[in-house]
C-alpha positions as CSV (number, residue, x, y, z in Angstrom):
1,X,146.6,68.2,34.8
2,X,149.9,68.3,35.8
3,X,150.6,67.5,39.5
4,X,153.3,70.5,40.0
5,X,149.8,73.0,39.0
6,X,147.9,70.9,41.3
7,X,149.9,71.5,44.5
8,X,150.8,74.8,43.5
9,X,147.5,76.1,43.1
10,X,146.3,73.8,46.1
11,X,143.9,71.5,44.3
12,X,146.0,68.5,44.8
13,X,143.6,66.2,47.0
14,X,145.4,64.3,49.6
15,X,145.0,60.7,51.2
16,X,146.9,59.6,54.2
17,X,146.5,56.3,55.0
18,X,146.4,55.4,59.2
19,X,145.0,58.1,61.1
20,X,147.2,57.1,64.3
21,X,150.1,59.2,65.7
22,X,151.9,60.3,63.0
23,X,148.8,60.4,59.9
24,X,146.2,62.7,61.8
25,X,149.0,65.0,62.7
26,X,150.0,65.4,58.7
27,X,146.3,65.1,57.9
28,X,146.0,68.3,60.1
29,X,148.7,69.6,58.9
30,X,148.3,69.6,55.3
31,X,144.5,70.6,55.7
32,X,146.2,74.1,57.5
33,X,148.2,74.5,54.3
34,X,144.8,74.8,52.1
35,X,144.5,71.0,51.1
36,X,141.8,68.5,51.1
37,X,142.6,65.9,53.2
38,X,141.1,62.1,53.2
39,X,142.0,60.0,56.0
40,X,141.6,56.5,56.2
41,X,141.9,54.2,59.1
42,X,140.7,50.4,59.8
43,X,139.9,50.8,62.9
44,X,136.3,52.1,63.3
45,X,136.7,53.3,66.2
46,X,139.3,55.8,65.3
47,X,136.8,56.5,62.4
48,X,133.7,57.4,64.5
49,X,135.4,59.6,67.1
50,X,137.3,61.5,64.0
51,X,134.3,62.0,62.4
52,X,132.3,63.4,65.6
53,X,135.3,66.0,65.9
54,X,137.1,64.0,68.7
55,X,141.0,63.7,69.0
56,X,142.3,60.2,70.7
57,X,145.5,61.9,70.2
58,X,146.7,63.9,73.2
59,X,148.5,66.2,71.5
60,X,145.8,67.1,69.3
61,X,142.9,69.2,70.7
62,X,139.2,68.3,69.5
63,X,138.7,72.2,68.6
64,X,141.4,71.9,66.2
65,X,140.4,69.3,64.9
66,X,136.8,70.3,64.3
67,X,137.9,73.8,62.9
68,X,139.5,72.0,60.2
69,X,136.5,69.1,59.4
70,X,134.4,72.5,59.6
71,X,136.5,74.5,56.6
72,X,136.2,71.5,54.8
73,X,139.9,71.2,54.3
74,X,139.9,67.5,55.0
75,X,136.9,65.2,54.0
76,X,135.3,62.8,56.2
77,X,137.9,60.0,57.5
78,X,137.3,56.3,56.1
């Protein structure tokens, strides 16, 4: 399928590699806009508390974050 239908009709799925300061905040971001999101990370720590709905990042608040793990825009982080 062509990737221009894909985005348009939002079934484009999206990785972002490095869930640190600036990938979970495009990760959210692009979940909001109707995508699924994948994040990956090496650091399993950052893994764990991602998956458990917990936000390392200040500016980003664990209810937002589990609001958008809980529409299943994003998939489980990596």
């Amino acid at each position: 399928m062509d990737l221009r239908i894909l985005i348009r009709t939002k079934k484009a799925k999206v990785a972002i590699i490095g869930m640190g300061y600036v990938g979970l905040p495009h990760a959210i971001e692009i979940a909001n806009c109707g995508f699924s999101v994948s994040g990956l990370d090496i650091k399993k720590e950052r893994v764990e508390s991602l998956n458990k709905g917990k936000s390392y990042i200040k500016d980003i608040k664990d209810k937002d974050l589990q609001e958008i793990t809980k529409k299943r825009k994003s998939r489980k982080f990596e």
